[in-house]
N, C-alpha and C positions, 0 to 999 in steps of 0.2 A: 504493500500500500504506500512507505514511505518512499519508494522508488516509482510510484506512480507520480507521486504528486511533486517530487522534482523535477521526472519528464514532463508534465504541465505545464511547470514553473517556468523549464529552459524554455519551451515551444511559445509560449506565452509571450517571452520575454526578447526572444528571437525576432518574435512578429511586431514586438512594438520597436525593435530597432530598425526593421526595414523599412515598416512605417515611418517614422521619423528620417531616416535615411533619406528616403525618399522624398520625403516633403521637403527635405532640408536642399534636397538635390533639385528639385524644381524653383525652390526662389535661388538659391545659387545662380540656376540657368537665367530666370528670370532678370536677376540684378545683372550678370553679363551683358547678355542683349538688351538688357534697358526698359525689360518690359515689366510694365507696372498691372499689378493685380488689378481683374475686374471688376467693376460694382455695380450694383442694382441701382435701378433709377427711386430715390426717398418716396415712400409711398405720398409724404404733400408736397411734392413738385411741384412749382411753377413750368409745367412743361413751354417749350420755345420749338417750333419749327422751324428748320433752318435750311434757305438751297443756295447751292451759290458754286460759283460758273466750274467746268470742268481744269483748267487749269490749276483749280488751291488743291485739287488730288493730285494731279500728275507731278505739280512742281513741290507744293506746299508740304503733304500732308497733314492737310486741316482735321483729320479724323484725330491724329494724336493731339492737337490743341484741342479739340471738342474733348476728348476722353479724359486730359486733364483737367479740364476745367471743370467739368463734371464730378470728377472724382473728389475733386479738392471741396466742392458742396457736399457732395454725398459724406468725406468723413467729420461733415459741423464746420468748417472753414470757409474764410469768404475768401476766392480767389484774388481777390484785388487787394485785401489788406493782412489776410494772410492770418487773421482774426479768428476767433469763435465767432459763431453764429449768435447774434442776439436773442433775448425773449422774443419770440413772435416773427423771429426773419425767418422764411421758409427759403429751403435750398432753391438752386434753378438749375433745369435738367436739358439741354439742348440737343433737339432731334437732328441733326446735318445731311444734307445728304446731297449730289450736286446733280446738274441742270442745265443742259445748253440753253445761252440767255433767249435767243429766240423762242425757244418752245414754251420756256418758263415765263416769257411774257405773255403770250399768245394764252397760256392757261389761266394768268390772272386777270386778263379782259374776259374771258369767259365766264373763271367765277362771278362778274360783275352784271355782264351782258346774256352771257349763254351757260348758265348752271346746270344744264342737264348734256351739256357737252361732254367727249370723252376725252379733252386734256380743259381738264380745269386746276388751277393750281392754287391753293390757303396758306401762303406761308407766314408767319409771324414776321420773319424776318429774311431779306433776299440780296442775296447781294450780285448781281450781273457783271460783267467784265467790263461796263462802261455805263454812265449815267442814259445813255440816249434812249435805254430801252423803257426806265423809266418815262421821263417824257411822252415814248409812245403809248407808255398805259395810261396816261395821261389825257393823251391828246384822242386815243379812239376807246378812250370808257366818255368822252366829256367830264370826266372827275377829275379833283386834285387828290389821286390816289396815295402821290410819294411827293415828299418835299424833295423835288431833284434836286436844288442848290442846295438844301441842307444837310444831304446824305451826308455822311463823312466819309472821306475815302481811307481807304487802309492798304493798299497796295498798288505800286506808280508802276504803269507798263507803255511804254514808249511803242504805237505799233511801227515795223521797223519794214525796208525790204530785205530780208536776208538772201545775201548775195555772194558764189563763188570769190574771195580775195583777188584771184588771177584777173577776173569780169571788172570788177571794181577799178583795178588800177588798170586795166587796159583804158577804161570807160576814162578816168583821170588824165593820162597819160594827150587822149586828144581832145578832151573836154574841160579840164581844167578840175579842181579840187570838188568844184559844186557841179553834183551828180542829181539829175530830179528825171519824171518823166519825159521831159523833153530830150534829153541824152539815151533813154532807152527806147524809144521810139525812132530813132537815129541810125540804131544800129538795126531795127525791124527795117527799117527801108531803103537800109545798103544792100545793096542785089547780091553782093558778095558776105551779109551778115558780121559775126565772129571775125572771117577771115580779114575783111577789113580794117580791123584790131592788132593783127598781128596774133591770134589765135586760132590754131589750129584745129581741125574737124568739122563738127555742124555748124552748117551756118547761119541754120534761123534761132532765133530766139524764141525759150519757152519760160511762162512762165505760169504760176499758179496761187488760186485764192481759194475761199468757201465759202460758203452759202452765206448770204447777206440775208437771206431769212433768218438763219438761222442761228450763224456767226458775229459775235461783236468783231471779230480782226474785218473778215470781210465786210461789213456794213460800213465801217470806220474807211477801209483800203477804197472803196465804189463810191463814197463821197470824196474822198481826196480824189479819186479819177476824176469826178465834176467837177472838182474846184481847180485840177490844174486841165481841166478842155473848156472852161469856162475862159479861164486865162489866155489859152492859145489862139482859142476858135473863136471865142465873142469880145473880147477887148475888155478882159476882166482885170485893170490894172491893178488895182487893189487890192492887197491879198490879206490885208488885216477885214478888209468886208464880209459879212457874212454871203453863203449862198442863199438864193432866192430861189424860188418857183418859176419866174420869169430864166434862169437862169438851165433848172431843171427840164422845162418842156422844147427849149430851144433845138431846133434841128440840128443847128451846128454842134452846139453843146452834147448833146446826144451822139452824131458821128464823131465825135473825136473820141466818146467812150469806148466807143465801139473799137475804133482803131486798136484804144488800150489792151479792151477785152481780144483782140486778134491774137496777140503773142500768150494767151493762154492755152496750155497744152491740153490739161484736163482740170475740173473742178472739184472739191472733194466737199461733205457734209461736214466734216468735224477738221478740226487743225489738229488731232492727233494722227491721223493717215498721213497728212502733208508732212508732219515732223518725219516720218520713217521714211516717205516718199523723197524728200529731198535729202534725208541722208545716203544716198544709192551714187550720190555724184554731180557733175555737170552735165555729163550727159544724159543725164535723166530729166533735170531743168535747171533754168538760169538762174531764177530768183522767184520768192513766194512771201507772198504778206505773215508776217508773223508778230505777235509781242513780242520784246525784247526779250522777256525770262525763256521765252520759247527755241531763240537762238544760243543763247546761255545752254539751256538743256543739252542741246547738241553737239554743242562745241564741246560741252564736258563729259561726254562719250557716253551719254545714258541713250542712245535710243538705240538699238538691235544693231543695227548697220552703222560701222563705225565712218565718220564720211572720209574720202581720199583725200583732202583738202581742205583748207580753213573757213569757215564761212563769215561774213563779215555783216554789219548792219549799214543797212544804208539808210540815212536819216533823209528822205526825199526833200530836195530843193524848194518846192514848193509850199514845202509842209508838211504834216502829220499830224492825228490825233493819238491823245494821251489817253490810256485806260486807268481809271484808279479804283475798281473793284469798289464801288460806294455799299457800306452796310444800310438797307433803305425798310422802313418797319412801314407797312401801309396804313394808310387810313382804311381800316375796312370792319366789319361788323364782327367781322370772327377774330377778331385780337381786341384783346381787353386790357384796362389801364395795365396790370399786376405782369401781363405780357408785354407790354408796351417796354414797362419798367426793367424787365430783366431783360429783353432785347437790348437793352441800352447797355446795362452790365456790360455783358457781355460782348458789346462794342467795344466801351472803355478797358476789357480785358485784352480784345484783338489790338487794341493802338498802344498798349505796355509796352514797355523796351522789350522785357523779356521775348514780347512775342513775335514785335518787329523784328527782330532781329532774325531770328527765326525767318519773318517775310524774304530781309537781305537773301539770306545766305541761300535762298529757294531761288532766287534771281529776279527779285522784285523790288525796285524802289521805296524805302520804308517810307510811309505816311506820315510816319513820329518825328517832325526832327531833333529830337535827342538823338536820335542812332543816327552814325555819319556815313557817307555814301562810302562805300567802303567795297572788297572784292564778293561778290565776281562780278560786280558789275564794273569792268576792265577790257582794255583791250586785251589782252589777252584771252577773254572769251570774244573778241571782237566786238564789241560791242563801247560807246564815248560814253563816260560821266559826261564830258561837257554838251550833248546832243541831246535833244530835238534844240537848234536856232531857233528854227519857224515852225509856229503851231496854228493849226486851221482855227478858226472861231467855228463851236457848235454850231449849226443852223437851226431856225425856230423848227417845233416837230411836225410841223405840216410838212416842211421841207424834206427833212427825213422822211416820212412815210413817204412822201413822194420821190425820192431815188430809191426810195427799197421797190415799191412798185415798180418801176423802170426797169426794174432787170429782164426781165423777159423781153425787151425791145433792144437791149447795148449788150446782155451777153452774148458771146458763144455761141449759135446753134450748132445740132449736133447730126451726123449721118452717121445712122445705128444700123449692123445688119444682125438679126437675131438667127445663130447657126443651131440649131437645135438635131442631135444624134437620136434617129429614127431606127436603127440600128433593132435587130431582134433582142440583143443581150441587152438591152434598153428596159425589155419586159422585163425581166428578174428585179423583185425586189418593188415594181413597180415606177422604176425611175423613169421611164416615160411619163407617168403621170405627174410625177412631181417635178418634170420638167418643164411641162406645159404648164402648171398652175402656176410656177415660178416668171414665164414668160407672162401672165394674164396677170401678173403682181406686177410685173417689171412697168407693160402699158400703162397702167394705173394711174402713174404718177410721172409719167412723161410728158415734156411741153409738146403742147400742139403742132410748133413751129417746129421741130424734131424729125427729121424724116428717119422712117424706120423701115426697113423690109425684113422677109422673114428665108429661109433658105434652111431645106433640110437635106439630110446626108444616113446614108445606107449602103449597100452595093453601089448603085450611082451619086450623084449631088443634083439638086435640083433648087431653082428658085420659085418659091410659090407667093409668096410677093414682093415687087422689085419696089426698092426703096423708094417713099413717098411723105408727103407731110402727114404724119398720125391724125393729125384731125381731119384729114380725111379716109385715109386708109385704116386707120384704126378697126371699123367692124371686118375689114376683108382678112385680115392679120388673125384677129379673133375666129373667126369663121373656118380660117385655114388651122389652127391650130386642132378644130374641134373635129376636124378630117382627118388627125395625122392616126396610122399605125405605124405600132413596132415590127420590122420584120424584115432581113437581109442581114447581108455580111456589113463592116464598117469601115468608109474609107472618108476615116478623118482627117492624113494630109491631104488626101485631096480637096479636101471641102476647105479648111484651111485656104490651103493657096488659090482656090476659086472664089471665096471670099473678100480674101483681098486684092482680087485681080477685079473684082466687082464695085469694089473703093472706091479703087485706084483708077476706072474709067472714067469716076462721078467726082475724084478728087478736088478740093475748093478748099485752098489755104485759109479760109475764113470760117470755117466750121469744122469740127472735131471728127474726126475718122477713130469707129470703131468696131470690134465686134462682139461679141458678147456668145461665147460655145458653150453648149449647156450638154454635155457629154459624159461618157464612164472611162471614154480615151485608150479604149481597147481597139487599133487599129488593126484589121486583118485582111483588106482586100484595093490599099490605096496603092496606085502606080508611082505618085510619090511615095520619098521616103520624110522620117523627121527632120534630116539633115536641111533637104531640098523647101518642108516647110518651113524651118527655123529662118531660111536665108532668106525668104519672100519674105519674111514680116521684117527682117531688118534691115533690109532695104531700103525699104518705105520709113525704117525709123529716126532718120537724120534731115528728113523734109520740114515743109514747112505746114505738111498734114499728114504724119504721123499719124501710122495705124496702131491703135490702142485692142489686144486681141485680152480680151476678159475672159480665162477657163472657170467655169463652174464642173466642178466633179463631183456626178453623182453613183452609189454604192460604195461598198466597202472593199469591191476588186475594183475599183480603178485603177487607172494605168495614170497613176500620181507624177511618175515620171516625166511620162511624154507631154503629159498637159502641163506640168512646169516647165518644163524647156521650151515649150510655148508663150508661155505667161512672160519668162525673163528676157525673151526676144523683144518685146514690145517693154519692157519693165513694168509690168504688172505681177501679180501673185494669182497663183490656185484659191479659188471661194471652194467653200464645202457644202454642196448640196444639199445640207441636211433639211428635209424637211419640219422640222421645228421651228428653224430661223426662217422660213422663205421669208418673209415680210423685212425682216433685220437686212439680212444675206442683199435682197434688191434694193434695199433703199442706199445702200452703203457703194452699190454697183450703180446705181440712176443719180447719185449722188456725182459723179464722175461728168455727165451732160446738166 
């Protein structure tokens, strides 16, 4: 019995060491990597809703300032004075979560106008990547939703062009130190491009923005276009004036956007594709609108693709606007004084040194000036403390809404041929059908002024409709789609190269050449080879309409290979057919025209 109850004793005692081991071994790891224990949200929280632009994740992480500051409530502490919690001060609990400013304005006009909409957004507190969007919920609720001048900002983003260094000082070298739109447009219109420069290879100029629906850089970058085609085209000497509406509808005004918009290669939805997209090289593109902290990113080797060469900020001659990420608390019926109140907190927390700092060193101009301008914001990430010279004056938001409309008249349009593999092994799994559905997403949300046709490939290739404006061909496209069968052997280079041979007859340096292959890229009966198709697409890819070949792969036997070797011909990537994302998968691909 006595020898039972010592083996109890030891077993017992064994087990509370490892226990303890254990726990002891987890905050160990924990205090290493820096990671602070969990908490629950205080059952009387002040809860706060919190969205605000994708950039404070990518560059910031604002989740670790939200978590902290959270946490410092949760254990009795007041974040700012670092205090116990008073009799009767209840914690404050910040929900964060982020929000491309476009859509996130677009939801709080709706919660105001259209509540039974399906983006409606309530946030206590919001912060967008530049006040303008403000304004606009301003200016199409008819309410003074947000104190725009009052917002406070909390983090200073210069939007910048970033541009190959070699491009730069070429551009310098015959232009003189002051580089603006009118120097890149210069080199658009030398027949001889680049080479005219004393730089060798492509000679046209690419360049690239995003969605001014959607994008603060892009809305910001499509207004500076009007304010320097105001200047060139209409006798806009003035550049301290604000833009006008007279200035906006102007034909002249409008064509010289346009021009601008020409040296664009492709368009993206979000400025995190562009980040990866233009780390790929020069010869993937010249220069693309970006924030400043965004060229900082790069430069300090965070994004996948490490770039071949330096990239530099170009602070446009004419001008630039500044982003300063405003913390903006709405007037609106779903936020209450007690809300109102710890929004502000927590403002006053975000403009602390502690946190500024923190903004710095993410590649953000701190708002605080206690903290001094200090690295990375250096040339050695490329980027001038002493820059932006010239800054645009905001225009009133009528003006705004009216160049954001505008886009469909100055940008880009685009000639889309939809290659779709009708192939038998198409049937397995079903990927024919999810290929089609994926094309009938893709229409969807395509501009009218888009010419698109449709062409599929099996044993033979065929075209079943030859490229046309969507809004008219749109139901023929539809129509053909609801005809197709799976069935035949697959000859994908051949479709390929007849695809772009189909471009390339309709070719127009003024709009976007692409394809868009929605296939498993099991080729088994093409008279070309990969080789032969690889070479036809990069051919075309040093023009000044570059063919853009988009593989979608669908199954789990794709031939992943061949349809990358495709992709990286045009420098594009493999999408994954998965039918869960179609809706995501096409908007990120229609995102592109």
């Amino acid at each position: 019995m006595k020898s039972n109850r010592i083996l109890f004793s030891l077993i017992v005692g064994t087990a509370i060491i490892i226990v303890v081991a254990v726990l002891l071994g987890r905050a160990v790891s924990n205090f290493i990597a820096g990671a602070s224990p969990a908490v629950s949200k205080p059952d009387n929280a002040i809860e706060v809703s919190f969205i605000y632009a994708p950039e404070f994740d990518k560059n910031l992480n604002i989740s670790a300032i939200i978590a902290d500051f959270n946490r410092t409530y949760a254990q009795g502490r007041n974040p700012l004075t670092g205090q116990s919690l008073q009799p009767g001060e209840r914690p404050i609990w910040i929900e964060g979560r982020s929000g491309s400013s476009g859509t996130v304005h677009e939801g709080v006009i709706n919660a105001f106008i259209a509540p039974n909409n399906a983006n409606v957004e309530r946030p206590v507190l919001w912060s967008p990547s530049v006040r303008h969007w403000l304004a606009l919920v301003n200016y199409q609720t008819g309410q003074r939703v947000f104190d725009v001048e009052g917002a406070p900002a909390t983090a200073i983003a210069p939007v910048v062009m970033a541009i190959w260094e070699s491009r730069l000082k070429a551009l310098q070298a015959k232009h003189g130190a002051a580089i603006g739109w009118e120097e890149l447009l210069a080199v658009f219109d030398n027949p001889q491009g680049w080479n005219a420069y004393g730089l060798g290879g492509r000679p046209a100029v690419y360049y690239g923005h995003t969605d001014p629906r959607v994008s603060s850089t892009a809305l910001s970058t499509l207004m500076a276009e009007f304010y320097a085609s105001a200047r060139y085209n209409a006798g806009k000497t003035d550049a301290s004036s604000r833009l006008t509406l007279e200035h906006v509808n102007d034909p002249r005004v409008q064509e010289g956007v346009r021009r601008i918009e020409n040296l664009i290669k492709h368009y993206s939805a979000r400025t995190t594709e562009f980040i990866e997209y233009i780390a790929q090289g020069p010869d993937y593109v010249d220069f693309v609108a970006l924030e400043e902290n965004d060229l900082i990113f790069i430069n300090q080797g965070k994004t996948q693709i490490k770039p071949p060469e330096k990239l530099v900020a170009l602070y446009p001659k004419e001008g630039t606007f500044v982003h300063d990420h405003p913390f903006a608390i709405p007037n609106a019926p779903w936020v209450t004084d007690e809300q109102r109140r710890a929004a502000e907190v927590f403002t006053q927390y975000f403009l602390s040194q502690a946190v500024q700092q923190k903004v710095l060193e993410a590649g953000f101009r701190p708002a605080n000036e206690a903290v001094p301008l200090a690295y990375p914001i250096s040339p050695e990430n490329g980027v001038d403390p002493n820059q932006p010279k010239a800054l645009l004056p905001v225009p009133d938001p009528v003006v705004i809404a009216a160049v954001q409309q505008s886009w469909q008249l100055v940008k880009k349009q685009a000639d889309v041929m939809l290659l779709i593999d009708t192939s038998g092994s198409m049937r397995d799994e079903d990927k024919i059908g999810q290929a089609i559905e994926a094309a009938k997403v893709f229409l969807e949300d395509q501009a009218g002024k888009n010419n698109v046709g449709l062409m599929r490939f099996s044993s033979d290739v065929e075209v079943l409709v030859p490229l046309g404006a969507l809004e008219s061909n749109r139901d023929t496209i539809l129509a053909a789609l609801d005809r197709i069968e799976a069935r035949g052997n697959t000859s994908l280079y051949d479709a390929v190269v007849a695809a772009v041979q189909k471009l390339q007859a309709t070719s127009d340096p003024e709009r976007i050449q692409a394809i868009v292959l929605l296939s498993d890229g099991q080729d088994t009966s093409s008279q070309a080879n990969l080789n032969q198709a690889v070479r036809v697409i990069q051919e075309a890819r040093n023009s000044r309409a570059p063919i853009l070949v988009i593989p979608v792969a669908y199954g789990r036997d794709a031939d992943i290979n061949a349809l990358n070797a495709i992709g990286r011909a045009s420098d594009t990537k493999v999408q994954s057919g998965d039918p869960e994302n179609i809706k995501k998968l096409l908007d990120v691909i229609g995102s592109y025209f």
